[in-house]
DRENMARZA-368685 format. One record per residue: residue in three letters; x negated, y negated, z of N, C-alpha, C, O, CB in turn. Coordinates in pm, whole numbers, padded with zeros to 5 digits, always signed. Glycine has a CB too. Layout:
N
ALAXYZXYZXYZXYZXYZ...
// end
This chain:
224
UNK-00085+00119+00000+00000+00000+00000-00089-00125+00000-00197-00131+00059+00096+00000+00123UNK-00021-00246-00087-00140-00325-00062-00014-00494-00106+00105-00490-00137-00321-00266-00199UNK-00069-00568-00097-00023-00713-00118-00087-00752-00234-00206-00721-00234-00055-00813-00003UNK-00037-00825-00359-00146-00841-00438-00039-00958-00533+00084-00951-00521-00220-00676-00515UNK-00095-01043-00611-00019-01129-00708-00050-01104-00848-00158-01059-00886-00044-01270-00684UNK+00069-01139-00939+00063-01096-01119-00004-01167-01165-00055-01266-01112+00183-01101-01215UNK-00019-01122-01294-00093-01242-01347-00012-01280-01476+00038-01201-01556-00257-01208-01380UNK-00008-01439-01481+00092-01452-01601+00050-01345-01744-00045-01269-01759+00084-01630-01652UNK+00180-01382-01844+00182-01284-02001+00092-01360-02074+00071-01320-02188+00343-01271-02102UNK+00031-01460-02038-00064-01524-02125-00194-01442-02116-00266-01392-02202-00086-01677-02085UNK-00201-01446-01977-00329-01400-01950-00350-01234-01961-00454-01174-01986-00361-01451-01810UNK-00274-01204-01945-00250-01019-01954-00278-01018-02139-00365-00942-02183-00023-00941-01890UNK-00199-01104-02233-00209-01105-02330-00362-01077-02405-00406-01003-02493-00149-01201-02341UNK-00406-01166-02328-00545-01227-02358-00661-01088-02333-00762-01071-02401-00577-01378-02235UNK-00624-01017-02243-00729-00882-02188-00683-00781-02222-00738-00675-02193-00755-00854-02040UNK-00555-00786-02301-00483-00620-02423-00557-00709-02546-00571-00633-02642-00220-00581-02460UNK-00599-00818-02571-00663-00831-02735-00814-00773-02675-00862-00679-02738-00668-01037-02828UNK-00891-00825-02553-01015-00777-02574-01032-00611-02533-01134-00542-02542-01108-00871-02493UNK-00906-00576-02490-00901-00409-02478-00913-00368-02625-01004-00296-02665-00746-00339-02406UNK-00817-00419-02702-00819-00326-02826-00968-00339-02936-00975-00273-03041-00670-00372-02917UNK-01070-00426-02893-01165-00403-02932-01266-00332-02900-01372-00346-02961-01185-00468-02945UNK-01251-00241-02796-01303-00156-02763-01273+00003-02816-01161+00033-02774-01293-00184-02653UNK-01328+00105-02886-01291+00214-02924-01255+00341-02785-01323+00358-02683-01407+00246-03025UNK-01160+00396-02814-01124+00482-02704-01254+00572-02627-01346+00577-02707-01014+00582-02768UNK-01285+00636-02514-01342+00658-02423-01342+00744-02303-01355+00703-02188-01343+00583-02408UNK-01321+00904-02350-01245+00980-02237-01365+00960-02108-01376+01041-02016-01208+01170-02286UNK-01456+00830-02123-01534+00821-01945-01530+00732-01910-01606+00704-01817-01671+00844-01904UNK-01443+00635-01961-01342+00489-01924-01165+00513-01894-01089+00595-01945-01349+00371-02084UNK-01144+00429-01813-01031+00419-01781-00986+00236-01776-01028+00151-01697-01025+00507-01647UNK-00907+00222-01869-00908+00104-01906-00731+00031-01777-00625+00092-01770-00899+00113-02119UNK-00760-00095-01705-00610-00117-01646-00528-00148-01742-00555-00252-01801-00592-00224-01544UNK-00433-00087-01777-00297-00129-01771-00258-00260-01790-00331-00345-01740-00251-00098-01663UNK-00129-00308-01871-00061-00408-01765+00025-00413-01652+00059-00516-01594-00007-00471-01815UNK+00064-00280-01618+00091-00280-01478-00001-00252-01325+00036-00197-01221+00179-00197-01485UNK-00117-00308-01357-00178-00290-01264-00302-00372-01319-00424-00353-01314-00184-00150-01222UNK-00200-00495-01387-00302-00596-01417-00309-00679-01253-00270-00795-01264-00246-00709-01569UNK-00330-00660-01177-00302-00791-01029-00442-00826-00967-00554-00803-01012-00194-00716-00867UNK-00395-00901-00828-00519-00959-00802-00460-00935-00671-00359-00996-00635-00574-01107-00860UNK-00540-00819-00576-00496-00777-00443-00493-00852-00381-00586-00926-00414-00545-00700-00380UNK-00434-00897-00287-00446-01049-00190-00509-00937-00024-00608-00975+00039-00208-01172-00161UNK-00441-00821+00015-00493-00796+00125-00457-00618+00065-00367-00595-00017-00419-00882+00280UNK-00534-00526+00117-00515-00362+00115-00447-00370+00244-00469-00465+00319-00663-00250+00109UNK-00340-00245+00285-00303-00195+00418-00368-00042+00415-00398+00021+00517-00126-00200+00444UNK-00383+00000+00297-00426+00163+00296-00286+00216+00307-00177+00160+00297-00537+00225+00434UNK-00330+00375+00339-00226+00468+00279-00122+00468+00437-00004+00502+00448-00308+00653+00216UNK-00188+00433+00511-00134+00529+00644-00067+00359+00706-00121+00275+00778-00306+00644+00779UNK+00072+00362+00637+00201+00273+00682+00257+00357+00702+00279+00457+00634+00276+00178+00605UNK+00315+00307+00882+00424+00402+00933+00563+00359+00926+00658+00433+00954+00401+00432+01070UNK+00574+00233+00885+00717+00188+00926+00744+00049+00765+00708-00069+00758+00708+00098+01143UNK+00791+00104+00703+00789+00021+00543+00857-00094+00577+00830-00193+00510+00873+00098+00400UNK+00968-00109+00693+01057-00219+00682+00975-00301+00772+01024-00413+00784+01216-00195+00722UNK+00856-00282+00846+00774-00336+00918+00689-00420+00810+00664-00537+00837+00704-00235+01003UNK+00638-00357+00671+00573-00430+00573+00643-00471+00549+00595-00584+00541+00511-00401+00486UNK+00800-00488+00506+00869-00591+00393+00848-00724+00481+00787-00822+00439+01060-00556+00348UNK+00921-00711+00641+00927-00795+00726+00800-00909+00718+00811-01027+00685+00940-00719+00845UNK+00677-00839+00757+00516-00905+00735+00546-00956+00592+00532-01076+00570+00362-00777+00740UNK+00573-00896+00524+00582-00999+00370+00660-01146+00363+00637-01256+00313+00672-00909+00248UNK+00765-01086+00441+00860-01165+00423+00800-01311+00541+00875-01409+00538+01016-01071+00457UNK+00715-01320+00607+00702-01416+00705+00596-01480+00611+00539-01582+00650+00663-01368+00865UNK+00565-01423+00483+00475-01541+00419+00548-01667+00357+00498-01776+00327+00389-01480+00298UNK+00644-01638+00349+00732-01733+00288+00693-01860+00349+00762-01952+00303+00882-01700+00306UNK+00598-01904+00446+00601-02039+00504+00431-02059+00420+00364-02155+00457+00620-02050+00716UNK+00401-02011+00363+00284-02060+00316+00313-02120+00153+00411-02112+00078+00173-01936+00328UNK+00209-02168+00144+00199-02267+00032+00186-02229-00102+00064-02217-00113+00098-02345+00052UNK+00243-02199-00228+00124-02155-00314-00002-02205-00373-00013-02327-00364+00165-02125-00398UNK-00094-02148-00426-00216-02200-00460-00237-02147-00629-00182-02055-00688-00335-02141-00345UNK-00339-02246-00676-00386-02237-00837-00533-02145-00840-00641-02189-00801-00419-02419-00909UNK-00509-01994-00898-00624-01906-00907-00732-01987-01019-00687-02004-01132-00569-01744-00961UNK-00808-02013-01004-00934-02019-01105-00978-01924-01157-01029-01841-01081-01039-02062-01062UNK-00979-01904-01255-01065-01738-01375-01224-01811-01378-01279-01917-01408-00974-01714-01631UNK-01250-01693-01333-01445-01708-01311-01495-01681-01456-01428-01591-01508-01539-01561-01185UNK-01593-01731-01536-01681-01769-01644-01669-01625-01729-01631-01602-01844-01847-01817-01587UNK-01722-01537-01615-01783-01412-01696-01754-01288-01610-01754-01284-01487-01955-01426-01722UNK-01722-01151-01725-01695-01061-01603-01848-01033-01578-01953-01069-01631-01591-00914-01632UNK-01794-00910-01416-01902-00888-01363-01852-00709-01303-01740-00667-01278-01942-01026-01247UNK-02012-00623-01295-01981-00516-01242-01961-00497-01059-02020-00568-00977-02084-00438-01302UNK-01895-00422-01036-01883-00398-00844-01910-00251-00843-01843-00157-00887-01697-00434-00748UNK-02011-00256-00790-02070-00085-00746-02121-00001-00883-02126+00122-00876-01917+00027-00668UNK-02149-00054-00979-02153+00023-01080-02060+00089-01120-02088+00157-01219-02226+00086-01073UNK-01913+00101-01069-01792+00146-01142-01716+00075-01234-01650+00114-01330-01710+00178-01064UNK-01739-00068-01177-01583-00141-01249-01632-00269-01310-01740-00320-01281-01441-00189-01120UNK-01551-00316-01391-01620-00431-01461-01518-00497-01446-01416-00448-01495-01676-00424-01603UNK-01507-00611-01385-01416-00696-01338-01408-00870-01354-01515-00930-01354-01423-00660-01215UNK-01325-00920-01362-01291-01117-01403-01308-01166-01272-01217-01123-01202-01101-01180-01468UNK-01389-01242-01207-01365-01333-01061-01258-01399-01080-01227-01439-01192-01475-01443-01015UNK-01192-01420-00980-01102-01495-00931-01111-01595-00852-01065-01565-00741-01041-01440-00891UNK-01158-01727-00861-01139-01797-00752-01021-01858-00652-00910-01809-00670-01189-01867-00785UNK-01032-01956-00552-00952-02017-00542-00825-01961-00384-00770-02032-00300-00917-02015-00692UNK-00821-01791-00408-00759-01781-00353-00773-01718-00164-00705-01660-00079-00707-01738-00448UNK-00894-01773-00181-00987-01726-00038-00870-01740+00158-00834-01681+00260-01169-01894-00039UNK-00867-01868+00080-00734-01921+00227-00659-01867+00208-00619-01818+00314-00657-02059+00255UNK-00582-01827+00098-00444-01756+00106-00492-01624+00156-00451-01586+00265-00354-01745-00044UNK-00585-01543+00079-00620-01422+00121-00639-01413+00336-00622-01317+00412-00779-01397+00016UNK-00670-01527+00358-00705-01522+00499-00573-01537+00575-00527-01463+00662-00811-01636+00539UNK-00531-01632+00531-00378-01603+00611-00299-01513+00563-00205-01513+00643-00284-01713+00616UNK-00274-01420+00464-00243-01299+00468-00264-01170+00543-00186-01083+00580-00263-01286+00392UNK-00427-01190+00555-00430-01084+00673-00418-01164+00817-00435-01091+00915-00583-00992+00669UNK-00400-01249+00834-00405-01319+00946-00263-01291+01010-00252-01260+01128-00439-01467+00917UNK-00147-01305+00918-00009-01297+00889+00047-01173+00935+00141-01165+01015+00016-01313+00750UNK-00019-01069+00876+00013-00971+00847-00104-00792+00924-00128-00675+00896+00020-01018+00687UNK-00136-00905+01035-00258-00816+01083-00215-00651+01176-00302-00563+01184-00354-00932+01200UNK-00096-00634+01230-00023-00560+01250-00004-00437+01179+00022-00327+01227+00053-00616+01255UNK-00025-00480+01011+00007-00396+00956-00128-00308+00907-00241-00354+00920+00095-00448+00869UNK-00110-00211+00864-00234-00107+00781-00372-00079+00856-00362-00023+00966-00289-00184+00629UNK-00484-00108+00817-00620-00069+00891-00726-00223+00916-00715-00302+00823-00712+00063+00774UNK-00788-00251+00990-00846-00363+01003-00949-00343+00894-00999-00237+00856-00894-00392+01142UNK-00976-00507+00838-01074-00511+00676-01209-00524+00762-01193-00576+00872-01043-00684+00533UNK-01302-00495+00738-01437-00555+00784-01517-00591+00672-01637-00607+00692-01520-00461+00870UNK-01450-00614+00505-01520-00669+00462-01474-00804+00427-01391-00868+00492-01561-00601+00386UNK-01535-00847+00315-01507-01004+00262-01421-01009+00154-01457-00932+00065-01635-01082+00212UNK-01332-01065+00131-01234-01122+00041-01279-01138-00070-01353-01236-00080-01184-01233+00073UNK-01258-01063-00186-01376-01083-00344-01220-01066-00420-01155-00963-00404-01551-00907-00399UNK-01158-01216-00529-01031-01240-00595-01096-01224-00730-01178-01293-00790-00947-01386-00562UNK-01021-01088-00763-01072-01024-00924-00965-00928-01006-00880-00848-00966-01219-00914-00903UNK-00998-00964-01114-00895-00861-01165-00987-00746-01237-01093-00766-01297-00777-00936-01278UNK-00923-00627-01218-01053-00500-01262-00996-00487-01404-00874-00501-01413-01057-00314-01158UNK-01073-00458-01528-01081-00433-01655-01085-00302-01674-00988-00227-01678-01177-00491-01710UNK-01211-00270-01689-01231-00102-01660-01290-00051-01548-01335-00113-01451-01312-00036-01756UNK-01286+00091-01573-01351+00189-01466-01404+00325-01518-01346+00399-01598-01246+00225-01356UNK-01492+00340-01475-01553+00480-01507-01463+00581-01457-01414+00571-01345-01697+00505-01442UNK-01433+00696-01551-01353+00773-01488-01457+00883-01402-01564+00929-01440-01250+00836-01597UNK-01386+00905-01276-01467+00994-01234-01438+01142-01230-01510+01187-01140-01496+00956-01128UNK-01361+01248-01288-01327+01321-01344-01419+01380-01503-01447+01488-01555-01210+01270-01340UNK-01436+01244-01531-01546+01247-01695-01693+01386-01640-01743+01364-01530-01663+00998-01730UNK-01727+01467-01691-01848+01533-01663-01959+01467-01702-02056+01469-01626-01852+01653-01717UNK-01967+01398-01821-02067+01300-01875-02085+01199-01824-02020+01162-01727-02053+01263-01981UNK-02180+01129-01882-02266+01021-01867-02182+00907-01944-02137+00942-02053-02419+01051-01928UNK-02161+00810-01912-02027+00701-01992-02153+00571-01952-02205+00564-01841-01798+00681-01877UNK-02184+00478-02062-02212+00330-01965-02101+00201-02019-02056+00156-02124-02406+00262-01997UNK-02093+00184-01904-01976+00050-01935-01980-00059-02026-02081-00118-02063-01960-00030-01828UNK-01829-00089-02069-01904-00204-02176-01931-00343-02141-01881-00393-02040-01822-00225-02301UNK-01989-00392-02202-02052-00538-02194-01928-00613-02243-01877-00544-02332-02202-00568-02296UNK-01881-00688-02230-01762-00816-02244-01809-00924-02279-01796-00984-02172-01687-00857-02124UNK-01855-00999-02350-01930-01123-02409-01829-01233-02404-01879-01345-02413-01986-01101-02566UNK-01708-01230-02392-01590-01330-02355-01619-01439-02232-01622-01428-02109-01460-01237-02309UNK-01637-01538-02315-01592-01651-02193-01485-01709-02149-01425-01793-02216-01636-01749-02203UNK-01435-01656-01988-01310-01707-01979-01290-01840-01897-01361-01856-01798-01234-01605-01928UNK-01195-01939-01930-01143-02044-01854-01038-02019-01849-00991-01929-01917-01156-02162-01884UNK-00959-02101-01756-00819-02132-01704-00803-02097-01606-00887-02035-01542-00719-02093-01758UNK-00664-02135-01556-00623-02106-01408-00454-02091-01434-00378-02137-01520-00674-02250-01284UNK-00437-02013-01326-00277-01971-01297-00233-02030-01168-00320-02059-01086-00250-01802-01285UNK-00106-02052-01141-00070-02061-01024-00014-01951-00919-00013-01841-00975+00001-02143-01041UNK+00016-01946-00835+00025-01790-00752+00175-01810-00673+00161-01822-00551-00133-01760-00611UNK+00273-01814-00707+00372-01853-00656+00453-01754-00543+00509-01778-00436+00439-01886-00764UNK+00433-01658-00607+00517-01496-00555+00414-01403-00533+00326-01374-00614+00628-01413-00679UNK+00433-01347-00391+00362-01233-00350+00441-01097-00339+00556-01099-00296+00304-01264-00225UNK+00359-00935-00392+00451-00849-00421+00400-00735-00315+00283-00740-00278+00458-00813-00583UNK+00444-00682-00290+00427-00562-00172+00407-00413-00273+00503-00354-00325+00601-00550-00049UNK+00325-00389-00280+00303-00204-00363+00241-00125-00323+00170-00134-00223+00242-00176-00489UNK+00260-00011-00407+00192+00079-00364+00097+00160-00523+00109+00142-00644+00309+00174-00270UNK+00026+00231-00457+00008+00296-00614-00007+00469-00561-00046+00503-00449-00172+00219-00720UNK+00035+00562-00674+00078+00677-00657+00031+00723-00793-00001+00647-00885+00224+00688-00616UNK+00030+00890-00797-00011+00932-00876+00110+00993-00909+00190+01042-00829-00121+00986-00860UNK+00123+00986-01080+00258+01067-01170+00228+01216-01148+00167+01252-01047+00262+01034-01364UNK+00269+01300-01237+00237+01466-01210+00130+01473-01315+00041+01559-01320+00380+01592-01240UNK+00150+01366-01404+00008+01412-01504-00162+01359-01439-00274+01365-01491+00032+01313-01686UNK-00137+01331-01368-00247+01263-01248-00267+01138-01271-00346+01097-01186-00396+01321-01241UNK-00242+01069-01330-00250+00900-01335-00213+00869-01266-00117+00934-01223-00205+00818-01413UNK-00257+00734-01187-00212+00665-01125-00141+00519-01143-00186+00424-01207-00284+00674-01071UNK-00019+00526-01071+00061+00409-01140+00079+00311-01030+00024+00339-00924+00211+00453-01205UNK+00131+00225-01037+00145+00067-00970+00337+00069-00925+00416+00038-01015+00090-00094-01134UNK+00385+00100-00805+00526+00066-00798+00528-00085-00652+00470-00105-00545+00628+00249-00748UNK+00619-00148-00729+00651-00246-00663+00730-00239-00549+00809-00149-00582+00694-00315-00735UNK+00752-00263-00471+00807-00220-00332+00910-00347-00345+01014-00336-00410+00682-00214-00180UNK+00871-00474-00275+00933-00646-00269+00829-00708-00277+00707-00699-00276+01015-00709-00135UNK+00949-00802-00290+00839-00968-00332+00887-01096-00222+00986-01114-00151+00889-01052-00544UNK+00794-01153-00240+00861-01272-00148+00810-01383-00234+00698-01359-00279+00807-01286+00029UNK+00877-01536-00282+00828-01661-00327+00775-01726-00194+00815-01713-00078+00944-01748-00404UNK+00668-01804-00250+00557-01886-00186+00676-02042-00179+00773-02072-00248+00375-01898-00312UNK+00624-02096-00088+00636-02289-00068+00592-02320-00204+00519-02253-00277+00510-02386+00068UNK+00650-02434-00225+00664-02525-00370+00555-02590-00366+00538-02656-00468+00788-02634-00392UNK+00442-02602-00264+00321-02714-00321+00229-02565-00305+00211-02462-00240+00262-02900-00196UNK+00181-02671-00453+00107-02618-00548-00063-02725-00497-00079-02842-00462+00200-02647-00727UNK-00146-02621-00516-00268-02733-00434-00334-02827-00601-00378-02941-00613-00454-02596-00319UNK-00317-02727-00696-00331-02793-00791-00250-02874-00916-00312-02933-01005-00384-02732-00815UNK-00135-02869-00909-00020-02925-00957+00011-03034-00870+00033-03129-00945+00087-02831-00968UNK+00024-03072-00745+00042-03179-00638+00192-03237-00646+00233-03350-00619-00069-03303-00662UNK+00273-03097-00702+00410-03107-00679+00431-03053-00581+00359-02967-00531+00488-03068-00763UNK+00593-03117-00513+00611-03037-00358+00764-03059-00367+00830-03162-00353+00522-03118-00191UNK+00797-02945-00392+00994-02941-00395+01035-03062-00511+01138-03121-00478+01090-03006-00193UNK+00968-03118-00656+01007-03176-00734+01114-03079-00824+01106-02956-00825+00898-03235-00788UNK+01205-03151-00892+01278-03057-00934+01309-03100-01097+01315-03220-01127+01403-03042-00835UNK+01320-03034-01162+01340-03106-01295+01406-02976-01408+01392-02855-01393+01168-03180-01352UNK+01470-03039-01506+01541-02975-01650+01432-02963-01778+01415-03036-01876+01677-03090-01708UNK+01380-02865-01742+01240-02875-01894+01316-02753-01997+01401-02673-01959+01005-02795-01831UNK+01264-02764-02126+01254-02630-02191+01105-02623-02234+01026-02711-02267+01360-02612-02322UNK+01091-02469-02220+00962-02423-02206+00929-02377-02371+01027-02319-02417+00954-02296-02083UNK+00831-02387-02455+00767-02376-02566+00795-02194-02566+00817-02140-02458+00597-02450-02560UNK+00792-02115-02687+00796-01963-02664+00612-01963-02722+00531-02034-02781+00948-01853-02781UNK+00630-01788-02634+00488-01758-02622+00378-01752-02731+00256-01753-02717+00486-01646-02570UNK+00462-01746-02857+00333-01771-02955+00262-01900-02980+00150-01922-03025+00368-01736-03084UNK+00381-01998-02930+00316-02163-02930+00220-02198-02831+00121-02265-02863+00426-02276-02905UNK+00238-02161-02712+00167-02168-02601+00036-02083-02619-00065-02117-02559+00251-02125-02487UNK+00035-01984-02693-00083-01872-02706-00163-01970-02835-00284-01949-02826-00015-01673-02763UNK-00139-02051-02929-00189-02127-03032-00218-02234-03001-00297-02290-03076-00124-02139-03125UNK-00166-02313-02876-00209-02393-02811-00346-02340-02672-00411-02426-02613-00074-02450-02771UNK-00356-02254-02657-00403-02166-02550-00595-02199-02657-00699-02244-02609-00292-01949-02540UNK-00572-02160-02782-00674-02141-02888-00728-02276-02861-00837-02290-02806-00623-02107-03049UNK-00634-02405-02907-00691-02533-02918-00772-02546-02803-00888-02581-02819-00594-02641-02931UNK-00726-02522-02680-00764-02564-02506-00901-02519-02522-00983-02610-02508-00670-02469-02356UNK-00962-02372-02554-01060-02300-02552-01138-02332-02645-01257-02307-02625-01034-02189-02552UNK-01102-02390-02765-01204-02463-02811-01260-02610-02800-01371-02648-02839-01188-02446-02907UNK-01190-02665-02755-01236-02850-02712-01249-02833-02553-01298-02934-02503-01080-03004-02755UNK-01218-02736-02463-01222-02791-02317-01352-02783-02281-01380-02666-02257-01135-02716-02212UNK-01435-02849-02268-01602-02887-02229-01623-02881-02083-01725-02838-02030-01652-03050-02276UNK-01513-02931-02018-01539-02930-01873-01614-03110-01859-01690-03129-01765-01665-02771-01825UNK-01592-03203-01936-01658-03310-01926-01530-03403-01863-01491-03502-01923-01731-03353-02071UNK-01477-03366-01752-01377-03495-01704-01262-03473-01757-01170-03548-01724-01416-03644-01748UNK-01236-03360-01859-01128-03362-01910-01014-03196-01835-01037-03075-01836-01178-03372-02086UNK-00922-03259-01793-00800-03149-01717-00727-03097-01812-00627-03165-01836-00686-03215-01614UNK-00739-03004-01873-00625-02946-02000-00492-02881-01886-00501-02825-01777-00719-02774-02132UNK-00410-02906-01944-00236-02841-01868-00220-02736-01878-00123-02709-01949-00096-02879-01920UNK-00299-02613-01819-00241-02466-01859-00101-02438-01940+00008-02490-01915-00220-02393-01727UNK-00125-02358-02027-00051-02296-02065+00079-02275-01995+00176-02300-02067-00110-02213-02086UNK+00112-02228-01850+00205-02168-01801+00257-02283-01710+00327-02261-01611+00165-02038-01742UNK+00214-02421-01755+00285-02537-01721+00339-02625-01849+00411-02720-01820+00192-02619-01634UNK+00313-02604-01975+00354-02631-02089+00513-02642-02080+00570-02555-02014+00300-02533-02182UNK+00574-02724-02130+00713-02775-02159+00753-02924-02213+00698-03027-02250+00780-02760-02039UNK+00880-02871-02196+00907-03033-02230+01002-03084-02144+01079-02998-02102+00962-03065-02378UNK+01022-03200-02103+01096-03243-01981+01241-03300-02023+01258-03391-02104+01009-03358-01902UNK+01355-03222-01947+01481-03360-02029+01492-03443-01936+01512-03559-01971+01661-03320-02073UNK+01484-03414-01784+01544-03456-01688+01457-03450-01591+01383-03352-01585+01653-03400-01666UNK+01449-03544-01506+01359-03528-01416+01481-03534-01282+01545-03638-01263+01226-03649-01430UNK+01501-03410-01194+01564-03489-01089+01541-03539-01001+01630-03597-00938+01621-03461-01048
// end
């Protein structure tokens, strides 16, 4: 069981194009998009009382949401996994287990916000080496909703991602610097935003200039 947040269809989008450039691999195990996330806290396997986790979930609701930062370049952890940093979400991660300390096994390590790409399968008898990712990534998401899961294995032995509940986060956003604003937009559909996504990645320099993520793109009728 674990706590963990989605990651928008832009961005999931974006890591099924650099999946499919990779040729298949029975000593890789490539994620999913259902188990595209970014763990916020593990409880482990040994939960005794589930309505005890929804409850702990449910008392996050007084926290704030926050804007994840996507780190430059992936990177390997332990020589298994090749994974995207995540910044940004260090405080939230702390008052989650802070929140929620009751529940699962105490962490004794450090908070590392990533999303995993691949993994060596360990079942493979051979020798596999991981691939290199030459992609530079920018952008950031916002983290609004936290989801309670678990992951389990099907009968064919995979392991899958089931969602348990969710709870929505507080309306301020640390990087948006909205707080309970409310407004009538219509939102662009995803191939415009993904062609606009192109322009961002090629002019954003990082010289003073703030591009509007993608997953804040719209148009406003009404402001209330």
């Amino acid at each position: 069981y674990f706590i963990a947040a989605t990651l928008p269809p832009w961005l999931k989008a974006e890591i099924q194009q650099i999946r499919n450039l990779y040729p298949t691999n029975p000593g890789l195990s490539w994620y999913d998009d259902s188990k595209m996330v970014v763990t916020i806290r593990f409880f482990g396997s040994q939960v005794s009382n589930l309505d005890t986790a929804k409850k702990a979930l449910h008392s996050l609701r007084t926290l704030d949401c926050v804007t994840a930062e996507l780190g430059s370049h992936t990177k390997v952890l332990g020589q298994n996994v090749v994974y995207l940093p995540v910044g940004g979400l260090e405080h939230l991660a702390k008052a989650v287990r802070d929140m929620t300390h009751q529940i699962g096994h105490d962490e004794t390590y450090e908070f590392l916000g990533r999303i995993a790409f691949v993994k060596r399968n360990r079942s493979y008898p051979g020798t596999v080496q991981l691939p290199m990712i030459p992609t530079t990534f920018k952008g950031h998401f916002d983290v609004n909703t936290l989801f309670l899961m678990r992951s389990y294995k099907d009968p064919n032995g995979h392991v899958r991602y089931e969602t348990i509940d969710s709870v929505t986060l507080g309306h301020h956003c640390q990087k948006c610097g909205l707080s309970g604003n409310l407004f009538i937009a219509v939102v662009p559909p995803w191939a415009v935003t993904k062609e606009l996504g192109k322009i961002q990645y090629k002019y954003c320099t990082g010289n003073g200039v703030a591009w509007i993520p993608r997953n804040r793109l719209h148009v406003t009728l009404r402001f209330l």
